[in-house]
BAVEX-838046 format. One record per residue: residue in three letters; x, y, z of N, C-alpha, C in turn. Coordinates in steps of 0.02 Angstrom, whole numbers. Layout:
  aa   n_xx   n_yy   n_zz  ca_xx  ca_yy  ca_zz   c_xx   c_yy   c_zz
 ala      X      Y      Z      X      Y      Z      X      Y      Z
...
This chain:
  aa   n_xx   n_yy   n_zz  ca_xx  ca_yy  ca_zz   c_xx   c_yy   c_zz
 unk     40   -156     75     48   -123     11    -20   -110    -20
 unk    -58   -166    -25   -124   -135    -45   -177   -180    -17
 unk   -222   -171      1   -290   -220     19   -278   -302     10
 unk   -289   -333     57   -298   -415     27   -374   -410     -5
 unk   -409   -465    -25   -453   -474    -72   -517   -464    -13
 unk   -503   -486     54   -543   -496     98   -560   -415    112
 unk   -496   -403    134   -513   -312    147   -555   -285     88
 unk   -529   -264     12   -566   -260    -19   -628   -280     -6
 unk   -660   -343    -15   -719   -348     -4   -764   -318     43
 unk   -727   -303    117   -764   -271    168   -797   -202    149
 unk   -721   -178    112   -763   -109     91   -800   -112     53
 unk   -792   -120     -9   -840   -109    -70   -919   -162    -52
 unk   -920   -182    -15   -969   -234     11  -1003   -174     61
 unk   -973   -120    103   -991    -99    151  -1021    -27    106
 unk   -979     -6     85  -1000     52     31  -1056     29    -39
 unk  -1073    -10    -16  -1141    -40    -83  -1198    -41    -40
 unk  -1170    -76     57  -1230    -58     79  -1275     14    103
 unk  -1197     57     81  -1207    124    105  -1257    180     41
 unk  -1243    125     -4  -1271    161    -64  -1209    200   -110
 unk  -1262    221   -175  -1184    283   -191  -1182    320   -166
 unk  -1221    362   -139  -1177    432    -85  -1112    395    -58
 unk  -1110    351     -6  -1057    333     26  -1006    293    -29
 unk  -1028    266    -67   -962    268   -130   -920    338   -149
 unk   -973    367   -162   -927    446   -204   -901    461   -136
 unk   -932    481    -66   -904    520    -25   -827    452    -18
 unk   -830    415      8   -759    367     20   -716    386    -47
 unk   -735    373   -101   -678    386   -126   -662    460   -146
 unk   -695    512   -132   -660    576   -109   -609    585    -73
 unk   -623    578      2   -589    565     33   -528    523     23
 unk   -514    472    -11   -454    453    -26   -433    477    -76
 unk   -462    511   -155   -425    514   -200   -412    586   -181
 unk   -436    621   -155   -418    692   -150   -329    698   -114
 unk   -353    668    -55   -260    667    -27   -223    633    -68
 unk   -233    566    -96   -183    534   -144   -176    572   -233
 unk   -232    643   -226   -198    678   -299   -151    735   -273
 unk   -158    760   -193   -124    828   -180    -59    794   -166
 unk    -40    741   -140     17    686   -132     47    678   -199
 unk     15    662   -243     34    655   -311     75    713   -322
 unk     23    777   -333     63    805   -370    127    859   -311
 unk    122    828   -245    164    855   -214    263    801   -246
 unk    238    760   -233    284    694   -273    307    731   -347
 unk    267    739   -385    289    761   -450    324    817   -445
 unk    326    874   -414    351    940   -396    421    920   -368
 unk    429    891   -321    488    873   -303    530    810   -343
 unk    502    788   -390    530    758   -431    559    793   -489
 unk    516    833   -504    527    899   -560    585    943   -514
 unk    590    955   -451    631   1005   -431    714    970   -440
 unk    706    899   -423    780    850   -399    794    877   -482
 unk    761    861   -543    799    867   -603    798    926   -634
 unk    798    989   -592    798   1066   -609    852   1111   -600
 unk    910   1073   -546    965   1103   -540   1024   1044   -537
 unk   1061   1064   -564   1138   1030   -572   1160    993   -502
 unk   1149   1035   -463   1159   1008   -381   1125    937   -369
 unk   1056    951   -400   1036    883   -369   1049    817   -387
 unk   1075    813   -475   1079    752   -491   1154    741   -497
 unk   1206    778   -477   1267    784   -450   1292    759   -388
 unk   1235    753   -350   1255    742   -259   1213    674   -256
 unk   1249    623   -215   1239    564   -206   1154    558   -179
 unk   1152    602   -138   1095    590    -71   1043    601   -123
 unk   1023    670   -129    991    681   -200    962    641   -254
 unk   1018    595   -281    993    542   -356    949    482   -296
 unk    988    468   -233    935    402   -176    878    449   -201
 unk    867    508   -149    796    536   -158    763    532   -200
 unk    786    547   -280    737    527   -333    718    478   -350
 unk    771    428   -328    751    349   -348    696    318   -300
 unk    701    355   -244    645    341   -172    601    339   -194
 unk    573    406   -226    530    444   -209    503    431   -288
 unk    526    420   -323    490    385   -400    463    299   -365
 unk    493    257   -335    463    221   -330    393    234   -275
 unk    412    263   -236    354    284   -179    295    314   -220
 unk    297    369   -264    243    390   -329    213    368   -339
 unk    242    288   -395    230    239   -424    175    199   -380
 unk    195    175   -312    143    139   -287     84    189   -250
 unk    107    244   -230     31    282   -208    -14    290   -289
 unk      8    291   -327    -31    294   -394    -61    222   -410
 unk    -32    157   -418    -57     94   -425   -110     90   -353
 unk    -86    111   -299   -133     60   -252   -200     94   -256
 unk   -214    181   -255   -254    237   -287   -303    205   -328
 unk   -275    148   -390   -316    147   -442   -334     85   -440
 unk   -301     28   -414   -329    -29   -360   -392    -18   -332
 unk   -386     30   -275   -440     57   -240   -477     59   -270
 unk   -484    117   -331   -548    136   -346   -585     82   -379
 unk   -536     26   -424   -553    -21   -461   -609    -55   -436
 unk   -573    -81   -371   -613   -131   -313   -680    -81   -288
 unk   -671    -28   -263   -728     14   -227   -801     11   -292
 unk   -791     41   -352   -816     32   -430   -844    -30   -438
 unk   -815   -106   -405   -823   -144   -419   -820   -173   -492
 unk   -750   -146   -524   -726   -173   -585   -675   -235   -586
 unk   -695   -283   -603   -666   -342   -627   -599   -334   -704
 unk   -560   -348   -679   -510   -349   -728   -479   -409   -769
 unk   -460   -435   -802   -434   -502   -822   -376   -513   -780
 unk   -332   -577   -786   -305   -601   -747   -219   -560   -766
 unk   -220   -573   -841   -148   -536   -872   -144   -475   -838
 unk   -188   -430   -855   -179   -347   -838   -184   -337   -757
 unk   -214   -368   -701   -201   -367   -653   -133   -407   -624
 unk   -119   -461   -662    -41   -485   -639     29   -431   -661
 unk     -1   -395   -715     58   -338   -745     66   -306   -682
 unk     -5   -273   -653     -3   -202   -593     23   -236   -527
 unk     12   -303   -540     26   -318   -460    105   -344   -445
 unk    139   -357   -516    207   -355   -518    235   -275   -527
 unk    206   -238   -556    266   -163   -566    230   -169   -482
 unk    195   -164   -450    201   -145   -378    220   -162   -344
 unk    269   -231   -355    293   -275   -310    362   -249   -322
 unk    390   -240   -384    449   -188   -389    458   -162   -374
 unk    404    -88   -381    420    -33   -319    434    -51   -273
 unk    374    -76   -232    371    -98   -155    442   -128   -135
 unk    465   -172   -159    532   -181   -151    608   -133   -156
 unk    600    -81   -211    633    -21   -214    669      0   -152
 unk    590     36   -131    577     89    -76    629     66    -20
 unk    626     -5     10    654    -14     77    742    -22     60
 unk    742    -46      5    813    -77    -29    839     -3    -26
 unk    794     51    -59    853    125    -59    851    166     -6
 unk    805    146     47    800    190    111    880    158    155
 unk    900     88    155    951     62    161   1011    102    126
 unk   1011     91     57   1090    123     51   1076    209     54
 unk   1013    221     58   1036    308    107   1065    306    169
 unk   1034    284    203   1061    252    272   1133    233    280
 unk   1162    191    230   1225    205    229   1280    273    220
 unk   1227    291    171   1264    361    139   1280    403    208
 unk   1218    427    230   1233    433    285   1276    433    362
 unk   1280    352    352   1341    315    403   1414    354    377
 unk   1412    337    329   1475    363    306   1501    421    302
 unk   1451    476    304   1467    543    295   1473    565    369
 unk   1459    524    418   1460    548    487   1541    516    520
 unk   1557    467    515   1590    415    532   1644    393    513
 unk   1656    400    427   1695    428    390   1710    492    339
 unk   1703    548    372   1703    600    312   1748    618    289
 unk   1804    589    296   1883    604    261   1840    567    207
 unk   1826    519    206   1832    450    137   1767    441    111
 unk   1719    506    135   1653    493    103   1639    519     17
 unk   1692    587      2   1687    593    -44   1707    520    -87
 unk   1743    491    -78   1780    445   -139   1754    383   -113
 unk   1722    359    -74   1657    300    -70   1583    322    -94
 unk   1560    380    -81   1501    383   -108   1516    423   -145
 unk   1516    417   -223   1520    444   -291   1445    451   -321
 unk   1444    467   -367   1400    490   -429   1409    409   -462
 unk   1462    378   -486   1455    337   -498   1434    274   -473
 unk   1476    278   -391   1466    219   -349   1372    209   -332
 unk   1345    284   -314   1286    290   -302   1235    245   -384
 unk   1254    265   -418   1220    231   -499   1222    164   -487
 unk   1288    145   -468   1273     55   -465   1247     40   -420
 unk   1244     63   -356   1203     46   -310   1127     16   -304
 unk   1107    104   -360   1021    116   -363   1022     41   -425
 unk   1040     26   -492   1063    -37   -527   1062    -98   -476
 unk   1097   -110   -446   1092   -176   -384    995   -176   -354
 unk    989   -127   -337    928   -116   -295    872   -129   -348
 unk    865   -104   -405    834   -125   -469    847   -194   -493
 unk    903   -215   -506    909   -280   -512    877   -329   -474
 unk    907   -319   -405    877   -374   -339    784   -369   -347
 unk    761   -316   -365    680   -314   -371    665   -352   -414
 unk    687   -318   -495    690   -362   -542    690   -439   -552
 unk    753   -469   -516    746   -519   -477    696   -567   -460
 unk    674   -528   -397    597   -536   -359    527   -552   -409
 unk    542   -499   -426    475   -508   -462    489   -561   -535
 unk    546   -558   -575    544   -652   -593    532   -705   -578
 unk    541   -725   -506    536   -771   -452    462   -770   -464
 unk    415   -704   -423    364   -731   -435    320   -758   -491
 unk    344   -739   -558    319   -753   -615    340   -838   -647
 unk    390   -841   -623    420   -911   -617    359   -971   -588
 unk    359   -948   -519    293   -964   -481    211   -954   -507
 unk    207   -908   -559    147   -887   -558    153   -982   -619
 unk    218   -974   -675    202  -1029   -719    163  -1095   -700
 unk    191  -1106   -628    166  -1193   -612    108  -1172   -595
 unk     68  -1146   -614     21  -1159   -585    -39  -1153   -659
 unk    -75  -1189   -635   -125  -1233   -709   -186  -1194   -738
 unk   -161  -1142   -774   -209  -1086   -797   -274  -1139   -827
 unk   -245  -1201   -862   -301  -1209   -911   -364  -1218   -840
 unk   -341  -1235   -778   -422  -1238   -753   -454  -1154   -750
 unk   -439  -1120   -753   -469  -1054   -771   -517  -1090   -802
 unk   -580  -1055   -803   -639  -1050   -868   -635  -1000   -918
 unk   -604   -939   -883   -590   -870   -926   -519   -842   -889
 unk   -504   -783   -926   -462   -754   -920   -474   -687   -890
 unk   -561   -673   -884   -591   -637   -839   -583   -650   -755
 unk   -566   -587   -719   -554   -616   -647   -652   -601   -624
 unk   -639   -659   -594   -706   -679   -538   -727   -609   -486
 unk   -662   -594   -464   -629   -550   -403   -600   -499   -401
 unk   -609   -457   -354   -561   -378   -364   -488   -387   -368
 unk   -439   -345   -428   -372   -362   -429   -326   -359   -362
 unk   -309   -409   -352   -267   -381   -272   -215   -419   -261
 unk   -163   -408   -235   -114   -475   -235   -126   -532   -224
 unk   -155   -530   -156   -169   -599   -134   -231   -639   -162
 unk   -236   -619   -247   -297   -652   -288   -248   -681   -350
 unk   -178   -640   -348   -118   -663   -395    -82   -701   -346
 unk    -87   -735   -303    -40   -793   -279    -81   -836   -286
 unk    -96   -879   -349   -129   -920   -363   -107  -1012   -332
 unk    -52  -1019   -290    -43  -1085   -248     -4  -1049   -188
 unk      3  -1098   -149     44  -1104    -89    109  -1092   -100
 unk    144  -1111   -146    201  -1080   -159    208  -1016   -146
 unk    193   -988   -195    172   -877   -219    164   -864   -151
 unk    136   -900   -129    104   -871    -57    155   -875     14
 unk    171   -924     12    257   -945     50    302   -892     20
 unk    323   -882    -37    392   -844    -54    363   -773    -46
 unk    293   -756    -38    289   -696    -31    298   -667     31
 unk    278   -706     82    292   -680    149    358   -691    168
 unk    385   -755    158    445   -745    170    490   -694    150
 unk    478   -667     97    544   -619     49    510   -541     97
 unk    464   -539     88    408   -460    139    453   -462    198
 unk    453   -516    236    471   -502    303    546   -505    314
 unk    587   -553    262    637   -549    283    670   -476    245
 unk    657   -462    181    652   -399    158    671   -336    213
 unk    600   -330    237    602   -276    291    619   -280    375
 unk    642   -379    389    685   -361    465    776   -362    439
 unk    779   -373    371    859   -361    372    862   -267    374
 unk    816   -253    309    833   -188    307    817   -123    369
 unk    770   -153    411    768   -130    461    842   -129    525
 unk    862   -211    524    918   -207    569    989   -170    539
 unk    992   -161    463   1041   -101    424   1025    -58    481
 unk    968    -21    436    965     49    477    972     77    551
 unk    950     15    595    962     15    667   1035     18    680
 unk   1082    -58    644   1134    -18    654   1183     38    636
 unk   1153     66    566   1173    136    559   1178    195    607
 unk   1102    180    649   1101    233    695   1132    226    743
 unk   1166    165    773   1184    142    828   1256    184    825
 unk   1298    173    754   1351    182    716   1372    266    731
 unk   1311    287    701   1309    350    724   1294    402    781
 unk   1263    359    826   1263    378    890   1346    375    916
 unk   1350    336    918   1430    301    945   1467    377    927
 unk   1458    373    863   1524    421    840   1512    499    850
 unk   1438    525    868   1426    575    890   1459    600    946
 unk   1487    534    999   1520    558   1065   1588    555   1044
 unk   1609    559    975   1693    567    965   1695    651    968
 unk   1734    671    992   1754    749   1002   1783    759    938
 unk   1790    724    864   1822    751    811   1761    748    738
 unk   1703    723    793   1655    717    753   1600    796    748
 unk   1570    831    681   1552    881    676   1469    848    724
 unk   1475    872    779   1404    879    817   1343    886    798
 unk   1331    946    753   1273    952    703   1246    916    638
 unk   1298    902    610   1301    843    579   1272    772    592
 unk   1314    753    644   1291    687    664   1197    688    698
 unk   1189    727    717   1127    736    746   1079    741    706
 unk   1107    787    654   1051    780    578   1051    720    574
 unk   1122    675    556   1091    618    509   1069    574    565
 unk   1095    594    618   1028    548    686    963    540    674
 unk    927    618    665    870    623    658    829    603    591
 unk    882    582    537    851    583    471    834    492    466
 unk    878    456    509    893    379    510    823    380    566
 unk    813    398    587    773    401    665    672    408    616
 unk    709    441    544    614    464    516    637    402    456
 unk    686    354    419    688    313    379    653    254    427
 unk    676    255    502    648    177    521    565    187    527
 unk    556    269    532    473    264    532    467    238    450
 unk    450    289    428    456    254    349    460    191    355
 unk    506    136    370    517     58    340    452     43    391
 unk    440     72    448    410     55    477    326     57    433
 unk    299    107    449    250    138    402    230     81    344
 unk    282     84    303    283     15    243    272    -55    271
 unk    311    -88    324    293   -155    342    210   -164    371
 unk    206   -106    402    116    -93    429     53   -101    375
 unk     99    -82    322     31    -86    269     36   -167    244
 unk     72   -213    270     97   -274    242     56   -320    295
 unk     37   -315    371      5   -340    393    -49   -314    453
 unk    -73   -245    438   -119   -234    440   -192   -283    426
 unk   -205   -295    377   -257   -339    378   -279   -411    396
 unk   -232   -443    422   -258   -469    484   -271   -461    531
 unk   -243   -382    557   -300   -376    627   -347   -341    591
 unk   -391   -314    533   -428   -282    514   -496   -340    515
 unk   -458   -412    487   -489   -468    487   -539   -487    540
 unk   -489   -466    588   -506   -508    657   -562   -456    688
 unk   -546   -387    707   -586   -337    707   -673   -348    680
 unk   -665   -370    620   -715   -365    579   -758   -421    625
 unk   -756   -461    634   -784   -515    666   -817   -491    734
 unk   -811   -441    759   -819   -406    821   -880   -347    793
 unk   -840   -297    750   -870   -237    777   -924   -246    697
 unk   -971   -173    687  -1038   -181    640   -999   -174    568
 unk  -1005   -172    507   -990   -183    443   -983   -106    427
 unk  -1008    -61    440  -1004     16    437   -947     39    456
 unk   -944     26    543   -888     44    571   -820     18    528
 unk   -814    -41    523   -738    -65    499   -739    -33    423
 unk   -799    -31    371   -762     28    325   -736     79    353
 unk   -777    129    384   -740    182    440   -678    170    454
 unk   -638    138    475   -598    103    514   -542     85    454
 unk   -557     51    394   -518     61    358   -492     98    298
 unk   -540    136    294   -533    213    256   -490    251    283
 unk   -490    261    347   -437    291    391   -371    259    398
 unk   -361    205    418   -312    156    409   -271    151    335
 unk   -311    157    270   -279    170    201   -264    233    201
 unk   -297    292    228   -258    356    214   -203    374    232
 unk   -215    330    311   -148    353    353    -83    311    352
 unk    -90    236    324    -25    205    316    -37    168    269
 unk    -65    165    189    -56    155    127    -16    249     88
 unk    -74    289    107    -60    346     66    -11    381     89
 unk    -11    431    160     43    474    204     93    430    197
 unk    111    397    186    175    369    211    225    385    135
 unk    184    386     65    199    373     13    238    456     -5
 unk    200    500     55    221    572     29    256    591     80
 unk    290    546    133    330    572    196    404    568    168
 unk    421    536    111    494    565    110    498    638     63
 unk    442    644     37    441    737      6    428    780     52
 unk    395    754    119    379    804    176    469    816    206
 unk    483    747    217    551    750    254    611    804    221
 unk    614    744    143    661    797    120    659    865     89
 unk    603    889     79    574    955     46    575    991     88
 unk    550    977    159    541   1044    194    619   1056    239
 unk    655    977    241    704   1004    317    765   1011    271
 unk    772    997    204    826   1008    172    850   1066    157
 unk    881   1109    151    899   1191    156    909   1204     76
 unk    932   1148     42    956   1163    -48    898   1160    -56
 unk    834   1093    -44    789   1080   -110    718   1136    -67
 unk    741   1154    -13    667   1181     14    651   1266    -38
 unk    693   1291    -51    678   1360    -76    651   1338   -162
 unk    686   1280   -197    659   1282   -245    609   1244   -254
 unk    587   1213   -209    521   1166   -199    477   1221   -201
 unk    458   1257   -144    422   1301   -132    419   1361   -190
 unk    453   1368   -230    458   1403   -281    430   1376   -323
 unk    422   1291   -334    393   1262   -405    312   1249   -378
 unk    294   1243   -301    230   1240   -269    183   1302   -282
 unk    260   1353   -278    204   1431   -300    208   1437   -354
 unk    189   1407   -403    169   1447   -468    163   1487   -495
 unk    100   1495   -461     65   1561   -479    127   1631   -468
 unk    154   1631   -424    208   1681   -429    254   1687   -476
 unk    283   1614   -499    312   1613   -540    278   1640   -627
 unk    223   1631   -621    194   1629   -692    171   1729   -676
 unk    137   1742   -618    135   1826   -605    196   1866   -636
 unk    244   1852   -623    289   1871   -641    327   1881   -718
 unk    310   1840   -767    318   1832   -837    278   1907   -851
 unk    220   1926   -808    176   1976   -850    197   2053   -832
């Protein structure tokens, strides 16, 4: 999800020896894709609440709820980054706020890629009974459960953050760049966090596996619509990349760790500049790639709110 304290350090340690040129140039390079991501995210967020269709149809309200939490954390981890790269120290309150709304998201994302995945199952497997299982309403409590269970989560850890004995603080100034693993202040935080990460993403992973399994199966029924099932083959087939994608950014840096011990201090910034673009950031804008471009409703008015300028040519 975002840098441990160690990673952080490699870079901003490696980019100080580089000087500022190699500060400004690194974080170009990342903030530039994580603002065209941005505002690709915002466009298709703006498009889901532009027509009646979208916040009417089950699949649709998942997508927005996805894809607001997915936003949310390419924007927090973005400003993490730069925090740490800047070498700005934050207090302990205002970095425990960012590192819980991100633990929310982060939790979101896999919880609603799951009940799409169902939606899915169901519309292939059962489509007599999909209208009147997946509702407008049923879908609301769902995305509610998935908010709650985060909600949840992130009490737990605040619960955890209590036992632990602020008064030895000297200040309320952090020492260290904000990062999670600088807010799991005991062994506890640190136990419930991996545990809940991993079991998190091998339940919701084995959902989705057997969704697809579900739907394979039923693709060889001769009463099943063929094209259909193959879509939502292929759409369950880009969610396990996705969950996938997400668990990668979760333990990535232990082999970045280990790496580092090997190769020169240059190279592994190299090494993880590339590594944050390609599975912290891309991953955050692959369900607007997925559903924006292969969807047939939201692709004409996406591309309509991307061109602007046509749109605004036209007023004159």
């Amino acid at each position: 999800m975002f840098y441990t304290n160690q990673s952080q350090t490699n870079i901003t340690d490696g980019l100080q020896y580089q000087g500022l040129l190699g500060l400004v140039l690194f974080s170009i390079v990342t903030t530039v894709p994580c603002c065209v991501f941005l505002c690709i995210n915002g466009t298709l967020l703006f498009t889901l609440r532009s027509k009646p269709v979208f916040h009417e149809t089950s699949r649709y309200i998942l997508l927005y709820n996805l894809l607001f939490a997915d936003t949310v954390q390419l924007a927090l981890s973005q400003l993490l980054y730069l925090l740490s790269a800047c070498r700005i120290m934050l207090t302990y309150p205002v970095c425990g706020a960012l590192i819980l709304l991100s633990s929310l998201t982060h939790k979101i994302s896999p919880l609603t890629l799951v009940v799409m995945c169902f939606e899915r199952y169901v519309a292939v497997c059962y489509p007599l009974r999909h209208a009147t299982i997946v509702t407008v309403r049923n879908t609301g409590v769902a995305i509610i459960v998935v908010w709650a269970f985060s909600l949840l989560n992130v009490l737990t850890r605040v619960i955890l953050l209590l036992n632990f004995s602020f008064e030895e603080l000297q200040s309320p100034q952090m020492t260290d760049f904000c990062g999670k693993n600088n807010m799991l202040l005991d062994a506890m935080s640190d136990l419930y966090d991996k545990v809940s990460t991993y079991f998190m993403f091998v339940s919701s992973g084995m959902v989705i596996a057997s969704s697809y399994v579900g739907v394979m199966i039923a693709a060889r029924s001769a009463s099943t619509d063929k094209a259909s099932a193959r879509k939502a083959r292929n759409t369950l087939l880009l969610h396990l990349v996705q969950l996938g994608l997400s668990l990668s950014s979760t333990i990535h840096n232990p082999l970045l760790l280990s790496i580092s011990k090997k190769l020169d201090r240059v190279i592994i910034v190299h090494i993880q500049i590339v590594i944050y673009v390609c599975v912290i950031i891309l991953p955050k804008c692959l369900s607007a790639l997925i559903y924006g471009l292969r969807d047939q409703t939201i692709r004409p008015v996406l591309m309509y709110n991307l061109c602007c300028q046509r749109r605004c040519s036209s007023l004159f």
